[in-house]
N, C-alpha and C positions, 0 to 999 in steps of 0.2 A: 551244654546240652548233651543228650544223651540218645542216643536207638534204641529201640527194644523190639525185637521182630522175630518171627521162627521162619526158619527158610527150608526146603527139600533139600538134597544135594547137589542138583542144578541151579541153586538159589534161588529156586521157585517160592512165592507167596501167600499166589493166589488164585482162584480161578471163578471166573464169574460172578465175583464179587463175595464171594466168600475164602476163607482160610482153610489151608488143602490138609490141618492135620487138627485132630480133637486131643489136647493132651490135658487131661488135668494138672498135671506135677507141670509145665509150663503154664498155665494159666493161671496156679496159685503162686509162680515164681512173679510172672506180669501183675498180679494184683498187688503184690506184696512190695515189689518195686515201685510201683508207680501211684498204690494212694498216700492222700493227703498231700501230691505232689500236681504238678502242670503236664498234660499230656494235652501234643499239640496234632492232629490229623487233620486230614483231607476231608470234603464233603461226602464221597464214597466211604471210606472209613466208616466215618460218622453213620449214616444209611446203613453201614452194614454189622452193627451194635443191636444187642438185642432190644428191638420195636424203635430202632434209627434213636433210640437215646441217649444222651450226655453220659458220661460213668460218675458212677457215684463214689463221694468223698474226695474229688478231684476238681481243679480248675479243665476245662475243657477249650479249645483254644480249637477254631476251627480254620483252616485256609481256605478261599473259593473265590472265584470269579465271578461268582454269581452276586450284583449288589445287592439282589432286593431279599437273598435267602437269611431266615432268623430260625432262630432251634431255641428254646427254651433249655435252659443250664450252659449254655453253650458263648461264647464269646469271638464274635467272626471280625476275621481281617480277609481285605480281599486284594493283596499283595502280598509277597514276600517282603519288601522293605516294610509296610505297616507291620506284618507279623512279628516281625524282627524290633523295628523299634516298640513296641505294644511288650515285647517280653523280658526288657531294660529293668522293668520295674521288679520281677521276680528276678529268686536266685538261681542264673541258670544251672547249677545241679540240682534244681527242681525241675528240671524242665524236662521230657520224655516223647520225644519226636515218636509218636506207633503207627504210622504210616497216613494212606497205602504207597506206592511204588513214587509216585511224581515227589510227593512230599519227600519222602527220603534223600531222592535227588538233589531235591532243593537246596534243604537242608545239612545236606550230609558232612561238606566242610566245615560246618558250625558245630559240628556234633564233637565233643573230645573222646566221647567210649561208642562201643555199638555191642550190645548185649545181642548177642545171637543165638539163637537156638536152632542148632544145626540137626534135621534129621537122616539119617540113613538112608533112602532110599529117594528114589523118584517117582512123581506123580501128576498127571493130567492137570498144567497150570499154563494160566494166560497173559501172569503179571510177575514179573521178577527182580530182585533186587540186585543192585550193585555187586559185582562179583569182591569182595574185601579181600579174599587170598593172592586176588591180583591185582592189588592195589598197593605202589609203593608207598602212600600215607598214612597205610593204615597196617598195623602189626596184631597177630594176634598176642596177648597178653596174658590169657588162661582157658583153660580147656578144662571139662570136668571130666567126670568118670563116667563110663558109658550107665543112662538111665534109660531104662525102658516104660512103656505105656499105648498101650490099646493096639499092644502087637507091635510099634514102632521103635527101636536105639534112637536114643539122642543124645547130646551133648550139650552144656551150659557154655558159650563161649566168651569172653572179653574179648573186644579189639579198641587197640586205641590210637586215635590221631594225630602222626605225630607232622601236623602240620596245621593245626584246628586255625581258621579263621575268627577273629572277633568282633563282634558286631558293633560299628560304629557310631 
């Protein structure tokens, strides 16, 4: 499995339920990674899609606690062990953990890369991710060249784990 996330430089995410940066040239890199492929979120996440829908050309793969919640396009487990075993059947380099914050958590050990999208600067966020720079399992592995958009620098990042757990 894989991350794919943009973070602030406090590895901020998110803020009241939405994503704290509009970049195109990152969102055509997320499209492009992740169709025809398994992108697995949170119920938030999910809600926070444009008009709360599935993505298109994708399996959609939801987490939630909630039993009685159903989404059309959408495939819900309401465990991390069901999610996990449910995703046996796919190849997991198909697989693309896009949050929000708990899932990553979750998830994060199972993951063997984490595609970051690092931006320059800080901003007004409520949800944040995994600090990776300070994480001895995780290295970063490539960095791109400074890209700019809608007034923000960013970076393309690889990080990989070198301690990935595998699901049993």
């Amino acid at each position: 499995m894989k991350m794919i996330v943009v973070v602030a430089r406090d590895w901020g995410i998110g803020c009241e339920g939405d994503l704290l940066f509009k970049l195109p040239k990152d969102m055509e890199f997320f499209k492009n990674a992740t169709k025809n492929h398994i992108v697995v979120m949170g119920r938030k996440t999910l809600d926070s899609l444009p008009g709360g829908k599935s993505l298109k050309n994708r399996v959609n793969v939801v987490l939630t606690s909630d039993v009685n919640f159903k989404r059309e396009g959408c495939i819900i487990c309401n465990s991390v062990e069901k999610l996990l075993q449910g995703l046996k059947k796919y190849d997991l380099e198909d697989v693309y953990v896009i949050g929000g914050s708990k899932i990553f958590d979750e998830l994060r050990d199972y993951c063997k890369e984490a595609y970051i999208t690092k931006v320059d600067t800080i901003v007004a966020a409520d949800t944040y991710l995994h600090n990776f720079d300070e994480d001895e399992n995780w290295k970063l592995d490539y960095q791109s060249e400074d890209n700019f958009d809608n007034g923000f620098k960013f970076t393309f990042n690889t990080y990989k784990n070198l301690n990935v757990k595998t699901i049993d």
